[in-house]
N, C-alpha and C positions, 0 to 999 in steps of 0.2 A: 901706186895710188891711181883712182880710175881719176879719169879724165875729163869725162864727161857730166862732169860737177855744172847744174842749171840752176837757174831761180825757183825751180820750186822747191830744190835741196836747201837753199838760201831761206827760203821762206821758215822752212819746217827745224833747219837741224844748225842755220848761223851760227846763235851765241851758243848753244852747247857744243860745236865744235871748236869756237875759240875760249871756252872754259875748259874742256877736255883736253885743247893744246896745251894750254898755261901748266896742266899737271901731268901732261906727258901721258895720257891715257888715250887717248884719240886714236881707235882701234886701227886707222888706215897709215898709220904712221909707227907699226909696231917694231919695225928695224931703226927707228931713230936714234941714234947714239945719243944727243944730244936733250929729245925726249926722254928717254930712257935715263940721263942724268938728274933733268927735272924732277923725274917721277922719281927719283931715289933721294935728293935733296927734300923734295916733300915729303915724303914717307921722316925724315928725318924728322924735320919742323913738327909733326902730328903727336909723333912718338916723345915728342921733348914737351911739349906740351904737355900730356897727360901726364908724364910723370911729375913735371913742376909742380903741375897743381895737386895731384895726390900726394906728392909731399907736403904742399904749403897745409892740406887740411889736414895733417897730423900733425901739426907744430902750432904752438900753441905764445906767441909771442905779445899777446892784449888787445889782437885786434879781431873784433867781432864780424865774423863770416856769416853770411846766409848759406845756409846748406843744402838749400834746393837748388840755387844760383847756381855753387860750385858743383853739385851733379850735372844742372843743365850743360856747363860747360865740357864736363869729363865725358858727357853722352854726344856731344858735337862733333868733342876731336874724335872720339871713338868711333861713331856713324862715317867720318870722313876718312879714317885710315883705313874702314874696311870696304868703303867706297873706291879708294884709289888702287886698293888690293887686290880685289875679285874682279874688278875692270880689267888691269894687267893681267888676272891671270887665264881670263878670259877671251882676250882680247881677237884670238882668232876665228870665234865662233863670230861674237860682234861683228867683226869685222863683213864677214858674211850677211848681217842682215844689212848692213849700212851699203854696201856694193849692189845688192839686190835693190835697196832704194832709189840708187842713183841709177840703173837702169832702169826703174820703172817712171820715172819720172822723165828721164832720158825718150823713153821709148811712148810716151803719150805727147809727147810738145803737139802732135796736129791732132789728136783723138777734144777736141770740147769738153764734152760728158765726163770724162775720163778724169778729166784734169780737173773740174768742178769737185767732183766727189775727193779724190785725192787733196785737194785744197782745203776743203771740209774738217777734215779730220787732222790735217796739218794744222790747221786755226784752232782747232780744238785745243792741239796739243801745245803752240804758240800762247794762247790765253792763258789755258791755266798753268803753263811755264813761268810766264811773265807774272802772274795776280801771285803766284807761291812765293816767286822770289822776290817782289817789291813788299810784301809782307814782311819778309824775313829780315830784308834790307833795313825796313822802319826800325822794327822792334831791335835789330841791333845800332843802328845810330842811334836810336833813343839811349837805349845802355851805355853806347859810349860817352855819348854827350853827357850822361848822367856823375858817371865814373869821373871823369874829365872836369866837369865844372866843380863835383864837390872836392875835387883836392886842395889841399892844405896838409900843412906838416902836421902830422901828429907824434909831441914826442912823449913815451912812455919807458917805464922803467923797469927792466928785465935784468932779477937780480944785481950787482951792482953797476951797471951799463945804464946810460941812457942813451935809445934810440930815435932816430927821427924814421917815421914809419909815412909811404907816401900811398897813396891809392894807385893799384893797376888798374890795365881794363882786363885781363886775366890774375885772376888771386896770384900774388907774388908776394906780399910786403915782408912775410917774414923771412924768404930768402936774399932777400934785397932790401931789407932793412938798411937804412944809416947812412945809403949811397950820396952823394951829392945832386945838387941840382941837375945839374948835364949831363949827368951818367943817367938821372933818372929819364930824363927828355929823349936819350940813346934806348935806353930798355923800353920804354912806354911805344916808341917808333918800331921796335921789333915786337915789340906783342899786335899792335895793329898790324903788320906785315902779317903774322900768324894769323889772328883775327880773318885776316881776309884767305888766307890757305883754306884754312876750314870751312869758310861760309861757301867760295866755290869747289867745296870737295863734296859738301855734304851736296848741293844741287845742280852739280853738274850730269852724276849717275843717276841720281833720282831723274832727272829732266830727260836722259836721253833713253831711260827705261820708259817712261810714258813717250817721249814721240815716236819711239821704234813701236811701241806696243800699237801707239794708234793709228801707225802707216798700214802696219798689218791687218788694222780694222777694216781700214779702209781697200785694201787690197781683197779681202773675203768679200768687202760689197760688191766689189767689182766682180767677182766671180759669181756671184747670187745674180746678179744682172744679166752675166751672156748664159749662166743657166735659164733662165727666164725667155731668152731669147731663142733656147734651143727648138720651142714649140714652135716657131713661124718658120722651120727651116724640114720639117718634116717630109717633105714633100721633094726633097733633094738626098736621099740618103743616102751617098757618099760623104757628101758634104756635112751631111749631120754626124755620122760617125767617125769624121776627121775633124768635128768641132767637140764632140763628145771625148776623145783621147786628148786632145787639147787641153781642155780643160781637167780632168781626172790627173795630168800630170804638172798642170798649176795646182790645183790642191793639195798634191804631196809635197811642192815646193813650199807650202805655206805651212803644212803643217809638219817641216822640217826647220823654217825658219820661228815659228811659235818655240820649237822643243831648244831653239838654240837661246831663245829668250828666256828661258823657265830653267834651263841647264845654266846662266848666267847669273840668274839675278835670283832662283828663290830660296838661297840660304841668305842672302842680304835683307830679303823679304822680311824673314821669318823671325830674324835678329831686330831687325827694323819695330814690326808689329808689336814684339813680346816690351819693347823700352815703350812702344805709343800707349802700351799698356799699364805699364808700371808708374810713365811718369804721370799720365792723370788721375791715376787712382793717389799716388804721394802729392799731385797740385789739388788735389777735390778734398784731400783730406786737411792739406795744411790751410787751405782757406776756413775749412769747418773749426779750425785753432783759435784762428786768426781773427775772424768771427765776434768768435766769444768771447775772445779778450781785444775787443774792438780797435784790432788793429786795421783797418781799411785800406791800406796802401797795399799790406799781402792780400788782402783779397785781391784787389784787382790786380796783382802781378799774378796772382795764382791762376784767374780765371783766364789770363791773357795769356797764359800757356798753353790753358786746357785747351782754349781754342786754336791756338795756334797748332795744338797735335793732332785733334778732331780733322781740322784743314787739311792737313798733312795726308791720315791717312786716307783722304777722301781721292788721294792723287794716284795712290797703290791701288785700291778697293773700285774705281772707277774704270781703271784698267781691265784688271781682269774679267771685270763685268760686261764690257763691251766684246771684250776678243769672246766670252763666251757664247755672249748672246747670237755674233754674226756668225761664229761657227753654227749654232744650231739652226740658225736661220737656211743653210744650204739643203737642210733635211726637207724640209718643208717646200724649200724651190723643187728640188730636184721631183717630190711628189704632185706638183702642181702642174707640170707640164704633162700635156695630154700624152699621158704613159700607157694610155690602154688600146692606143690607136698606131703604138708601135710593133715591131716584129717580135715574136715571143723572144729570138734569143739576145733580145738589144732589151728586154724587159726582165729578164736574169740578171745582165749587168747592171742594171739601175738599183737592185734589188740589193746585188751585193754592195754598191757603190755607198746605199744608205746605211747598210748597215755600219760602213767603216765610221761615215759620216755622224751616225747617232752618238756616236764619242765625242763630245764636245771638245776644243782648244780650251784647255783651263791652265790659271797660273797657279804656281802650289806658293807657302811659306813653308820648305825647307821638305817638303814631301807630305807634309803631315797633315795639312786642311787645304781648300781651295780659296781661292781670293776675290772675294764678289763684294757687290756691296752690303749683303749681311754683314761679312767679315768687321764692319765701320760699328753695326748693331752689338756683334759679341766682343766688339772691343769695351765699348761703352758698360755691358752688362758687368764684363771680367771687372773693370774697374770699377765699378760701385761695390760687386761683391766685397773687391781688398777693404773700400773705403768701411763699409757696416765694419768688415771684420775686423781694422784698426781702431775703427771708432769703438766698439765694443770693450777690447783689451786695450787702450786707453781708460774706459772709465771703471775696469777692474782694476 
C-alpha cells in the first residue's frame, strides 16, 4: 500500500475509503485475507437478502405488501451486490488510479495553484458525496422509523393456524411468521445490520466512481494549464520541447487512467441507468393510480422516489460530462498557443497531437451510449414514454 497517504487524499477519498474497508473492496488492500473475508461474508448477507424478500412476495400469508417498496428494496440489495462485485473484480485496475492520486497529491504539497485546482474538484466531489448520502440516509431512517413505530401484533388466520404476524424493516412476516417476541427483536436487529450492508454497498462504488472521475478532471485542467503556459516559454526551445514530451506523455497517462475507469464501472453504469429508468417510469405511473383514487400518501412516496433517482442519476451524468468537457478543452489550448510562430516540424507534431486529442474522454453505459448530461434528459424522455404507454393499456 503507498505510503505517502496526505490530507488532500483525506479530504477527497476518507469516508469512501473507510466504507470501501468495511466491505473489503478498498482496491489498495486487494491481498487482504481478512478483507477478502468481509467481502465474502457480505456478498453473503446481499445474496440472502434478495432472495428472502423474492420469496416473501410470492407467499401470500394476509398481509398486504406494497410492491413498489418490495422492488425498491430487491433493486437496493441488487445495485449493491453488483457494486461489491465489479469493485473486486476490478480491483487492480482501481487500484491504479487511486495510487496515481496519492502521488499527485503527494507531489504538489508545495505547488499553490496546483493544490487550489486539485481541492476544487475534490470539494466537488466531497459535496455531492455527502448531499447524495445524507439524502439517502433521511429517507431510509424515515422508513425505518415508520416500520418500527407501526408494529403491533397482527394475528391472522391461515387455513386452520393462527398466526401472530410482526412488521420488518425488510418484508419477512410471512417467513417469520408466529416467532415470539425476542426472536423477533433478534431478526429485526439483523435485518437493520443488512439494512446498513446495503446502504454502504450501494454508495460506497457509486462515491468512489465520481471522486476518481473528478480527480481526473481536475488533473486534465491541470494539463490545459501548463499547455497554456507553453506559449511564454517559446523563446527557449529546448526547454520547450522538453516541456512539450512532458506533457504528451502525462496525457496518455490520463488517458489510460480515464479507460481504466470506463473498463471498471461502465457495465455497472448501464445496469444502474436502465433500473433509474424503469423505476420512474413504475413511481410516475403509480402516483398517476394513486391520484385518482385519491390516495395522497402514494403520491408523495412516489414522487419522493422519482426525485430521489433523478438526484441519483445526476451523480453518473455529471461525471461524464465534466471528464468530457476537460478533455476537449485541451483541443482548443493546445490551438491557442502561438503555433504559427513555431518551427514547421514541432508544428507537425502539434497537428498530429490534436488529432489524437479530438477524441474526447467519454464514459460509456456498457459500450452502447455516452454518459453526459443529456443522458439525465433521455432518461426522463424513456420514462414518460413507458408511463403514456402504461397509461394507455391500463385504460384498454
Amino acid at each position: 500500500m503507498k505510503t505517502n497517504w496526505n490530507s488532500g487524499m483525506e479530504y477527497g477519498f476518507l469516508e469512501i475509503r473507510k466504507m470501501m474497508w468495511i466491505l473489503g473492496i478498498w482496491p489498495l488492500q486487494k491481498n487482504d485475507l481478512i478483507g477478502t473475508f468481509r467481502w465474502f461474508m457480505i456478498l453473503i448477507i446481499e445474496s440472502f437478502t434478495i432472495i428472502t424478500v423474492l420469496i416473501e412476495s410470492y407467499e401470500n400469508c394476509g398481509d398486504a405488501k406494497d410492491s413498489l417498496e418490495i422492488f425498491l428494496i430487491v433493486e437496493a440489495s441488487l445495485h449493491a451486490l453488483i457494486n461489491i462485485t465489479f469493485s473486486r473484480f476490478y480491483m487492480k485496475k482501481i487500484a491504479i488510479n487511486v495510487n496515481s492520486a496519492i502521488d499527485d497529491w503527494f507531489f504538489t504539497l508545495t505547488k499553490k495553484n496546483t493544490n487550489v485546482i486539485m481541492a476544487r474538484y475534490a470539494r466537488i466531489g466531497r459535496v455531492i458525496v455527502v448531499f447524495q448520502t445524507v439524502i439517502a440516509l433521511v429517507a431510509t431512517l424515515i422508513y425505518f422509523l415508520s416500520v418500527i413505530m407501526a408494529n403491533k401484533q397482527q394475528v391472522v388466520i391461515i387455513g386452520n393456524d393462527t398466526v401472530i404476524l410482526w412488521n420488518f424493516v425488510l418484508p419477512a412476516t410471512c417467513l417469520f411468521g408466529g416467532v415470539s417476541y425476542s426472536t423477533y427483536k433478534l431478526l429485526l436487529t439483523m435485518q437493520l445490520l443488512q439494512a446498513f450492508v446495503i446502504f454502504i454497498s450501494e454508495f460506497a462504488a457509486d462515491s468512489f466512481f465520481f471522486a476518481l472521475t473528478m480527480h481526473l478532471c481536475g488533473q486534465l485542467e491541470l494539463l490545459r494549464i501548463r499547455i497554456n503556459e507553453l506559449g511564454k516559454q517559446m523563446n527557449e526551445k529546448n526547454h520547450y520541447r522538453y516541456n512539450l514530451r512532458s506533457w504528451i506523455k502525462r496525457h496518455y497517462e490520463l488517458i489510460a487512467l480515464a479507460k481504466n475507469i470506463e473498463d471498471s464501472f461502465n457495465i455497472n453504469l448501464l445496469i444502474r441507468i436502465l433500473i433509474i429508468t424503469f423505476t420512474i417510469a413504475i413511481s410516475g405511473m403509480r402516483s398517476l393510480v394513486s391520484m385518482k383514487h385519491q390516495n395522497y400518501t402514494d403520491v408523495a412516496k412516489s414522487m419522493m422516489f422519482i426525485q430521489y433517482y433523478i438526484i441519483q442519476s445526476f451523480l453518473f451524468t455529471h461525471a461524464g460530462d465534466a471528464l468530457q468537457n476537460q478533455s476537449e478543452s485541451i483541443v482548443l489550448a493546445i490551438y491557442n498557443i502561438t503555433w504559427h510562430e513555431l518551427p514547421y516540424t514541432t508544428v507537425k507534431d502539434l497537428i498530429l497531437i490534436m488529432m489524437r486529442t479530438k477524441i474526447p474522454l467519454q464514459l460509456t453505459a456498457g459500450k452502447f451510449f455516452y454518459i453526459t448530461r443529456r443522458t439525465t434528459t433521455d432518461i426522463l424522455k424513456t420514462a414518460l414514454t413507458y408511463i403514456s404507454f402504461l397509461q394507455v393499456t391500463m385504460e384498454e
